[in-house]
Structures are given as structure tokens and as C-alpha cells.
C-alpha positions as CSV (number, residue, x, y, z in Angstrom):
1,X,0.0,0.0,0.0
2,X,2.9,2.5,1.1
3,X,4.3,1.4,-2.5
4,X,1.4,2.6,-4.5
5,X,0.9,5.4,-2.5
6,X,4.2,6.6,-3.2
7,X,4.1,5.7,-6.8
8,X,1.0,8.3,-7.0
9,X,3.3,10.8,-6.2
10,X,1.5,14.1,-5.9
11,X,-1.9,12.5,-6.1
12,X,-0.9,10.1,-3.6
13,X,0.1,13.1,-1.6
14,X,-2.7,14.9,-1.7
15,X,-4.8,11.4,-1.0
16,X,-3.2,10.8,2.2
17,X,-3.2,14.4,3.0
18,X,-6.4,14.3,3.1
19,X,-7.5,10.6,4.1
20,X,-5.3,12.1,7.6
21,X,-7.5,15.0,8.1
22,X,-10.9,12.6,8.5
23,X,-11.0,10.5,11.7
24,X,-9.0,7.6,9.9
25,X,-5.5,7.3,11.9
26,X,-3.0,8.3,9.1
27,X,-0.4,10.3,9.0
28,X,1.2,12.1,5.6
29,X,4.8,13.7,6.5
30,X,6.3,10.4,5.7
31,X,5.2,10.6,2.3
32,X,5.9,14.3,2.3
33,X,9.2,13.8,3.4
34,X,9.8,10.2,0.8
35,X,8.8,12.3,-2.2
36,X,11.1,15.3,-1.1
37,X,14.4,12.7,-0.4
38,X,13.0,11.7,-4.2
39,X,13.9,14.8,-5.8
40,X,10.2,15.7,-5.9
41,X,9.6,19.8,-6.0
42,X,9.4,21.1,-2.2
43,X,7.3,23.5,-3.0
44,X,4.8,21.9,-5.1
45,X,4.8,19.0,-2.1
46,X,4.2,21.6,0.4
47,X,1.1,22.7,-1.6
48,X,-0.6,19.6,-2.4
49,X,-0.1,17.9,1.4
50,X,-1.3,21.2,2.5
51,X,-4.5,21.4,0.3
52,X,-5.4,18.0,0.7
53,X,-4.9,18.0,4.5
54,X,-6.8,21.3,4.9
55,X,-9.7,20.3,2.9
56,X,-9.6,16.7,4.3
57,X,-10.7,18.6,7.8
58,X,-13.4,19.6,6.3
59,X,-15.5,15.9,6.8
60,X,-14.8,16.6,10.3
61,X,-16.0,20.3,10.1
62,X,-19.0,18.8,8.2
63,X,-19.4,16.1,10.8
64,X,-19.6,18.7,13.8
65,X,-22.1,21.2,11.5
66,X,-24.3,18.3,10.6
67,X,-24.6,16.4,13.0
68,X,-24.0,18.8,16.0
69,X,-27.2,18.7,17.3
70,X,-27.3,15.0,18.0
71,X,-23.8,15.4,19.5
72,X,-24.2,17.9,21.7
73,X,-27.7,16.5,22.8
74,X,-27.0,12.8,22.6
75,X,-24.1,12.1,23.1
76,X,-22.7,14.6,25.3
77,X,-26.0,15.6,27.0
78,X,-25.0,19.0,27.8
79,X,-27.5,21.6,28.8
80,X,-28.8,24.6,26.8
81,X,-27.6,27.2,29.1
82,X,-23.7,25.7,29.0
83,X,-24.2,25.0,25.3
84,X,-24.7,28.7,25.2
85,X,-21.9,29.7,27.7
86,X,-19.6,27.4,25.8
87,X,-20.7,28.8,22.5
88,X,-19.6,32.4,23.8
89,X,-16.4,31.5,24.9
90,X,-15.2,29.7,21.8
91,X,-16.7,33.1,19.8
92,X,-14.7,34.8,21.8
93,X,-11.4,32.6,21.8
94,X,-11.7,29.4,20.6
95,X,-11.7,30.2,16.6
96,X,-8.1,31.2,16.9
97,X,-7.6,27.4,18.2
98,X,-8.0,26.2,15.0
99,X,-4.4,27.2,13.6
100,X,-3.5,24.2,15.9
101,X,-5.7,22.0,13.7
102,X,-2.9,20.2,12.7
103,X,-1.6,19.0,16.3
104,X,-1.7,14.9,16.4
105,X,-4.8,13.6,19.0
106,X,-6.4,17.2,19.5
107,X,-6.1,18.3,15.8
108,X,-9.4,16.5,14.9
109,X,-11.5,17.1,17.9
110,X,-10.6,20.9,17.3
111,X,-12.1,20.8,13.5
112,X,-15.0,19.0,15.2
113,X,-15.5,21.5,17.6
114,X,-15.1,24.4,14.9
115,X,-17.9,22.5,12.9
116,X,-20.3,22.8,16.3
117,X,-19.5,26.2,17.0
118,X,-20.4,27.0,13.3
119,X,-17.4,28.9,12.7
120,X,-17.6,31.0,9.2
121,X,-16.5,28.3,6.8
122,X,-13.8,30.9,5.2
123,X,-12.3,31.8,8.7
124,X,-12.2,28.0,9.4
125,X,-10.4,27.0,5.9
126,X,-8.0,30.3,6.8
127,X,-6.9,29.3,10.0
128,X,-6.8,25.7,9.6
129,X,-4.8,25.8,5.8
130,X,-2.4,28.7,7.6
131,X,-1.5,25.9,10.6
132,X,-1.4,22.7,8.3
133,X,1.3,24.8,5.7
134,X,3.6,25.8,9.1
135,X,3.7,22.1,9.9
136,X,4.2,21.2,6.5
137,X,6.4,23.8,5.8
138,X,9.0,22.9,9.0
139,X,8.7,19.5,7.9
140,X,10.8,19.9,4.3
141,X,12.6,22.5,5.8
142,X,13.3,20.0,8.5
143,X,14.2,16.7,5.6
144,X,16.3,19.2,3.2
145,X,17.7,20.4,6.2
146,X,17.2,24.3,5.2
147,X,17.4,26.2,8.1
């Protein structure tokens, strides 16, 4: 599988990218960083593991704008009034959390959580793309050992 993924080269890249943003367990600097050692172009790599990664978080955004009502009334059983308290905290500070989107273990439930809150689909992809190309960005620099 790592073979034909590799093979795909920027498709591939993009394909994982995004397959690591969803609530699968992946992760895509390996490939990022294979296809660079390759002699593949940094900054073309950067560009499509960014884009697929940033608009792979969107299933999760969708997941949390969708299906947010049954979450939050379901499965979390939380309250109106603390739904609302909650809801004016993240307006207040939360949205700026997302530019940690791309964090391992908290990255996802922070897209989620964007999604619920109903942040403005343009400051989401923003913040979130502007976090996933620093990561992804150190991460070449990091392999070509620019820096």
C-alpha cells in the first residue's frame, strides 16, 4: 500500500493528506518527506499535502455542523444554558484554536468542535490551511535540512 501510494506521487500526496485530516488514523509527513528525499519539488509537495490536509478537515468540520445537534444533545447531554456559555467563549477565543488543527490527537476534535460552533467556513479554511502549511512547511525544511 505505502508502494502505490508513493508511486501516485502528488496525487498520492494529496490522497493521504487528506485521508489524515478525516477520523482515519493516518499520517502524511512520511510521504511528504519520501517524495522530497525523491527529488520531488518542495514546494509543489508543500502545496498539495497542504491542500489535501486542509480540505480533508473539512468531513470533520462537516461532521460537527451536521450532526452537531445530535452530539451535543445525545451524546454529550450537555444543557442549553452551557451549550450557550460554551458557544460564547469559543466566539470569543476558541476560533483562533483552530491554527493548531494540525496538532496529532487534539487536531481532529478541534475541527469538530469548529464544525459545532459554526465557525464561518472561510475563517475555518483560513486558519486551519495557515496551521497545516507551518507544519508542513518545518517538515521539508526539517528533511532538506534548510534552516
Amino acid at each position: 500500500m505505502e508502494a502505490f501510494i508513493f508511486n501516485l506521487g502528488y496525487p498520492g500526496l494529496f490522497l493521504l493528506g487528506f485521508l489524515a485530516a478525516t477520523i482515519l488514523p493516518l499520517g502524511s509527513e512520511w510521504l511528504l518527506a519520501a517524495l522530497l528525499l525523491s527529488g520531488f519539488d518542495p514546494v509543489v509537495c508543500v502545496a498539495v499535502a497542504t491542500a489535501g490536509n486542509s480540505l480533508g478537515s473539512l468531513t470533520t468540520y462537516a461532521i460537527g455542523v451536521w450532526g452537531g445537534p445530535w452530539l451535543i444533545e445525545r451524546v454529550l447531554r450537555i444543557d442549553p444554558v452551557k451549550r450557550e456559555k460554551a458557544a460564547q467563549i469559543y466566539a470569543r477565543y476558541g476560533t483562533w484554536s483552530l491554527l493548531f488543527a494540525w496538532l496529532p490527537v487534539v487536531g481532529d476534535p478541534l475541527c469538530l468542535v469548529g464544525g459545532l460552533m459554526r465557525v464561518q467556513l472561510s475563517h475555518y479554511l483560513i486558519l486551519v490551511t495557515i496551521g497545516k502549511y507551518l507544519r508542513y512547511q518545518i517538515v521539508a525544511l526539517v528533511v532538506l535540512g534548510v534552516g
